[in-house]
C-alpha positions, -999 to +999 in steps of 0.1 A: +314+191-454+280+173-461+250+192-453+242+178-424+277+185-412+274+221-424+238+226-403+259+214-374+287+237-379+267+267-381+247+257-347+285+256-333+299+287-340+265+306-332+270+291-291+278+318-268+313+300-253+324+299-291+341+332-294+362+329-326+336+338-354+327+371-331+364+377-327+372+377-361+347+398-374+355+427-351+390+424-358+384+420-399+363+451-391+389+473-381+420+459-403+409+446-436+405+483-451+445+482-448+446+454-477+418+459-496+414+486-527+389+510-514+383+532-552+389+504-576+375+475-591+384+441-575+370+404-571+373+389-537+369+346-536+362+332-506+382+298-506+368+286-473+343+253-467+308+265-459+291+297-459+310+325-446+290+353-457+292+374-424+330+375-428+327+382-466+308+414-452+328+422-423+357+421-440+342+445-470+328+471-442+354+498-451+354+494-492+330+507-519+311+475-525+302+488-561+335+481-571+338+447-558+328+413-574+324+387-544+322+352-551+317+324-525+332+292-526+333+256-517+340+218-532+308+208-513+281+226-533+253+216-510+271+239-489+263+270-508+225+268-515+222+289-483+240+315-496+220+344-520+231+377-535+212+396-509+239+390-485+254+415-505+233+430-524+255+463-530+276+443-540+287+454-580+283+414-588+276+380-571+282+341-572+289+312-559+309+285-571+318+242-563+352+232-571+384+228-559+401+255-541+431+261-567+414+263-596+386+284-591+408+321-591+416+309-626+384+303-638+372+339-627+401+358-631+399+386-651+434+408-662+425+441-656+414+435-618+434+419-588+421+389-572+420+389-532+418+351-523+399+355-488+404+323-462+389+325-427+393+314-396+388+273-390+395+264-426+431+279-426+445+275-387+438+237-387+470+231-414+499+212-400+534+229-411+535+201-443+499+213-455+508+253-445+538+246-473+523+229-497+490+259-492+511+284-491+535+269-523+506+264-547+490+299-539+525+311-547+518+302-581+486+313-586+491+349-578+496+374-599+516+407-594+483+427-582+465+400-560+469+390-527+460+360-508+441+377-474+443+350-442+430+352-409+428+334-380+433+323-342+463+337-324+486+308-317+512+305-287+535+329-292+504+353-290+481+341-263+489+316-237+481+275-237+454+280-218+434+303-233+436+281-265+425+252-246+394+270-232+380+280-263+372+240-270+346+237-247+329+202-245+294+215-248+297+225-283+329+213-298+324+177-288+292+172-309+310+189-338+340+160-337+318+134-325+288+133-344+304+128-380+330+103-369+301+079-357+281+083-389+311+075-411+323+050-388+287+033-390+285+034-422+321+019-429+313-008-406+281-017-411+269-051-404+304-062-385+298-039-358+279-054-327+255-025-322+260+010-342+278+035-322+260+067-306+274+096-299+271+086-261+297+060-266+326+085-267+339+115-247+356+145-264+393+155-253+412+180-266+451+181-256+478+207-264+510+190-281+538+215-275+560+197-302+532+201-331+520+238-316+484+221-318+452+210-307+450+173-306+412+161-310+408+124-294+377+104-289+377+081-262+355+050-256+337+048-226+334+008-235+351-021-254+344-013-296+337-044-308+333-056-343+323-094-352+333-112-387+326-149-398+319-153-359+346-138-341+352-108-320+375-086-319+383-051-298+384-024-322+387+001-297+392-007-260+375+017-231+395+045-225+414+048-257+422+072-272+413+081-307+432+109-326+399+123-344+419+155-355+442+186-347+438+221-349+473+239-354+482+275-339+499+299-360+518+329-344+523+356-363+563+350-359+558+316-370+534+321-399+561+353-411+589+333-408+576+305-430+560+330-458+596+346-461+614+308-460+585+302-493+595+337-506+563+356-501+559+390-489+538+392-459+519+419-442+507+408-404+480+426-384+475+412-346+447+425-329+461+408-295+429+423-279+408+393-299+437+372-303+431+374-335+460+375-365+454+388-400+477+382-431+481+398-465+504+378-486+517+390-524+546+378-544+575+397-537+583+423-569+616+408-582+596+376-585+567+388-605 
């Protein structure tokens, strides 16, 4: 997530008809002192993209933050400038880190204290079951016997109905999110073939439920014929009223997401606060496997 991406994001998830980020943090509130060491030393990474500082303090509300190393993390480094030690600043220690989400815990692990690998919300929920496996099998092997990989997230189907996932992408704020990006890239990719550059104008945002992939499907569609010209000729790159997959967004149930932790052999702890529809995982290896 470039910068500008990332001032964008925030924007989104502060609009009133956005209710996951508000959601979460009452529900990480009330649970995540049931998985978190409240007396002892601990570190807790957040694995996420962007800043997610008002979680990392939510979800810290019911521990003794002298004991507790946070760090905050994210490949995109721009991402983290925002972030300073006085978001926690009870905190016993505090950084912030660019890399890649599986090596990080190794870098900063240290023997004598577990390792809570904190990922929120968006970051998580948008994996298709081939990239929940492949997550959830390489975190398998990262774990040690006292860490735990903490998860939360929107409810999916089995927990709230269709349409009350389908309301929370509301046009006025989602769209610019999926939108704005795709044009710049796509401007940038096709620079000098394309007739005009695109605006945002050019496209309207749909989001569809697919039953079959328990998702959100994100489609741009062209309100006009996308044309792009090479060595003189024209061709329709996009006609009006196509649709464009621009994304998903995939729904985990709390059945769903416990039956696939056991099929990967992982313990798993669930919370579901079905008043927020909001779910909340603790995952661990399983002691005969440590």
């Amino acid at each position: 997530m470039d910068v500008e991406s990332g001032q964008l994001f925030g924007e989104i998830v502060q609009h009133e008809a956005y209710t996951l980020p508000a959601r979460e943090l009452r529900a990480l509130e009330l649970y995540s002192s049931r998985f978190l060491s409240s007396n002892t030393p601990f570190t807790l990474v957040e694995l996420g993209s962007g800043s997610n500082m008002t979680k990392l303090q939510a979800i810290t509300s019911g521990v003794n933050l002298s004991q507790v190393s946070i760090i905050a993390t994210d490949i995109d480094k721009n991402s983290l400038d925002v972030i300073d030690s006085q978001s926690v600043p009870e905190a016993k220690s505090f950084q912030t880190i660019a890399g890649e989400m599986g090596e990080i815990p190794q870098r900063i692990a240290k023997p004598e204290e577990p390792i809570y690998h904190a990922l929120f919300g968006s970051t998580f929920f948008g994996f298709s079951n081939s990239e929940m496996i492949t997550f959830l099998s390489g975190k398998k092997e990262e774990l040690r016997s006292q860490d735990r990989l903490i998860i939360t997230g929107d409810a999916g189907p089995d927990d709230q109905s269709v349409d009350d996932i389908m309301a929370q992408y509301h046009p006025s704020f989602t769209a610019d999110f999926k939108v704005i990006p795709t044009i710049r890239t796509i401007n940038t990719i096709l620079y000098g073939v394309l007739d005009t550059p695109l605006s945002p104008n050019d496209f309207e945002y749909l989001p569809e439920w697919d039953q079959e992939e328990l998702s959100v499907m994100h489609y741009l569609v062209p309100n006009k014929d996308i044309q792009i010209c090479v060595k003189g000729r024209c061709f329709c790159l996009w006609c009006e009223g196509e649709k464009i997959l621009n994304g998903r967004s995939a729904k985990w149930s709390a059945r769903r997401m416990t039956t696939l932790a056991k099929k990967l052999g992982l313990e798993i702890q669930s919370f579901e606060d079905k008043s927020e529809c909001i779910n909340l995982y603790s995952l661990s290896i399983p002691l005969k496997q440590q």
